[in-house]
C-alpha positions as MATLAB code, in Angstrom:
seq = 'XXXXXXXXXXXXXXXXXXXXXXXXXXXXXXXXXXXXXXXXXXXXXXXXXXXXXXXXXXXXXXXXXXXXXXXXXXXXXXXXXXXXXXXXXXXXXXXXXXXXXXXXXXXXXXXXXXXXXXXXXX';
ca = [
     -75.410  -80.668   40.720;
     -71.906  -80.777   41.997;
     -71.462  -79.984   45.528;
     -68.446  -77.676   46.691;
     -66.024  -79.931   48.088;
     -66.130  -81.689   44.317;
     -66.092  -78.585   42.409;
     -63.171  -77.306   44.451;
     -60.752  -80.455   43.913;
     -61.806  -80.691   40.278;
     -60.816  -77.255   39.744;
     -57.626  -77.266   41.336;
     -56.720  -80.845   39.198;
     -57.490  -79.521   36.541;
     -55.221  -75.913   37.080;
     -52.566  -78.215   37.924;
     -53.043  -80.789   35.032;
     -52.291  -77.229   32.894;
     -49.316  -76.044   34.793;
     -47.549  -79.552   34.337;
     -47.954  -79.594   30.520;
     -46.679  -76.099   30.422;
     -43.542  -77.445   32.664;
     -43.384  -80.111   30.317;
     -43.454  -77.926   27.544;
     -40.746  -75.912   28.973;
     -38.226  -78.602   29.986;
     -38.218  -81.465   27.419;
     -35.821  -83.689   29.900;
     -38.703  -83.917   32.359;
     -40.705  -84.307   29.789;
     -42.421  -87.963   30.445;
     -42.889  -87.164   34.152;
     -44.766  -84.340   33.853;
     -47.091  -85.510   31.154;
     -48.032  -88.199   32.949;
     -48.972  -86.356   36.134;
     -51.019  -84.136   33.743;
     -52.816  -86.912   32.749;
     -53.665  -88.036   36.141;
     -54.829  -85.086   37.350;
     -56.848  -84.364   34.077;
     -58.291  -87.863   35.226;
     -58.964  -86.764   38.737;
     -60.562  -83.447   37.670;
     -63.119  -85.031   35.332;
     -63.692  -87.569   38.403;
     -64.432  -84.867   40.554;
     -66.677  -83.233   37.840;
     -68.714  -86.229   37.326;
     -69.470  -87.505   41.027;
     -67.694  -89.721   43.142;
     -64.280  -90.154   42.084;
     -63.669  -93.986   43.770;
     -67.034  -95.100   41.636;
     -66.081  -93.463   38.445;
     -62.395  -94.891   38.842;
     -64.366  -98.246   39.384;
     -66.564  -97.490   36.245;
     -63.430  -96.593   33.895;
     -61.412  -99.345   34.767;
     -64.674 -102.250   33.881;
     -64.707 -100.109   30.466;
     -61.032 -100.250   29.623;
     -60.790 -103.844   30.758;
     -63.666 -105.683   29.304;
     -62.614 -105.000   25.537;
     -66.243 -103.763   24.519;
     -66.599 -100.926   22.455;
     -67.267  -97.772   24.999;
     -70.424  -95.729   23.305;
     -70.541  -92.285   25.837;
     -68.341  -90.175   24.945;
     -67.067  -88.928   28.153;
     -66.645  -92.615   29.241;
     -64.996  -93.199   26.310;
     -62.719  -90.159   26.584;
     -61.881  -91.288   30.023;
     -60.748  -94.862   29.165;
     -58.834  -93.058   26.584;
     -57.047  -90.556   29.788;
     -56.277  -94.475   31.630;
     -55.021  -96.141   28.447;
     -52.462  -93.230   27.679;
     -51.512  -93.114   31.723;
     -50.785  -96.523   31.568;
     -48.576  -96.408   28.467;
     -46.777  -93.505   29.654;
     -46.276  -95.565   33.038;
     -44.231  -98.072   30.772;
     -43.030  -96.322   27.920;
     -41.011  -93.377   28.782;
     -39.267  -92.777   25.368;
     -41.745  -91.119   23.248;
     -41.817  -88.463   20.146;
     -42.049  -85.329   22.290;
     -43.784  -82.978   19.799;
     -47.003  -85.243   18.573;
     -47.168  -86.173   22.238;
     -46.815  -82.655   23.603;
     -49.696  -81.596   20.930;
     -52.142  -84.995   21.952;
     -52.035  -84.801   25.813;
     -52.346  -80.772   25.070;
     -55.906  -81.836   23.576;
     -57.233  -84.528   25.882;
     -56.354  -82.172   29.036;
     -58.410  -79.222   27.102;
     -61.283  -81.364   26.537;
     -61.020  -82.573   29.843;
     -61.103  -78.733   31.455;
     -64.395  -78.362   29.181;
     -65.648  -81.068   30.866;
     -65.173  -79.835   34.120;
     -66.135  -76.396   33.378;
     -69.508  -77.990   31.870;
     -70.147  -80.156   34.988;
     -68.898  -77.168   37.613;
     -70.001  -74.302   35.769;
     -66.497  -72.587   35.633;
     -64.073  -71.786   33.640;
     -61.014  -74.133   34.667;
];
């Protein structure tokens, strides 16, 4: 079970990983910025979800970096949430509608992951 200080941060990453795709949405030029804040609070809300956000960070990071095959799904998902930070941290030229549409999908399936683990609707 989640305790409240968790479920409170998660839910408020999460609200704001939504409101900076819809600002990205709205103003292409800022556009790379604001995706990748989404994605790191999409991250962070999922982190919250889960347990301790340091640990899980820890967790992720041994996935991505150890070039096995990741079998859980929301493990995998989250290595997925750190690979595209990371190449939005370097690349900031992208194809705005494809990547509009992807990070639109990996921040809704992270709010149903939250909203499993908190038991709200995010």
């Amino acid at each position: 079970m989640i305790n409240h200080y968790r479920r409170g941060w998660a839910l408020r990453y999460i609200r704001e990983a939504k409101a900076e795709l819809l600002a990205a949405k709205k103003t292409p030029r800022l556009a790379s910025s604001l995706i990748l804040e989404a994605l790191r609070k999409a991250r962070f809300a999922v982190y919250y979800s889960l347990g301790d956000p340091a640990s899980i960070e820890m967790i992720v990071h041994k996935a991505s970096s150890n070039g096995h095959e990741v079998k859980d799904p929301i493990l995998k998902f989250l290595v997925e949430i750190e690979q595209m930070v990371q190449f939005f941290s370097e690349v900031p030229d992208f194809e705005y509608e494809k990547t509009i549409e992807y990070v639109s999908n990996l921040i809704q399936t992270a709010s149903d992951i939250v909203e499993l683990f908190t038991g709200e609707k995010a």
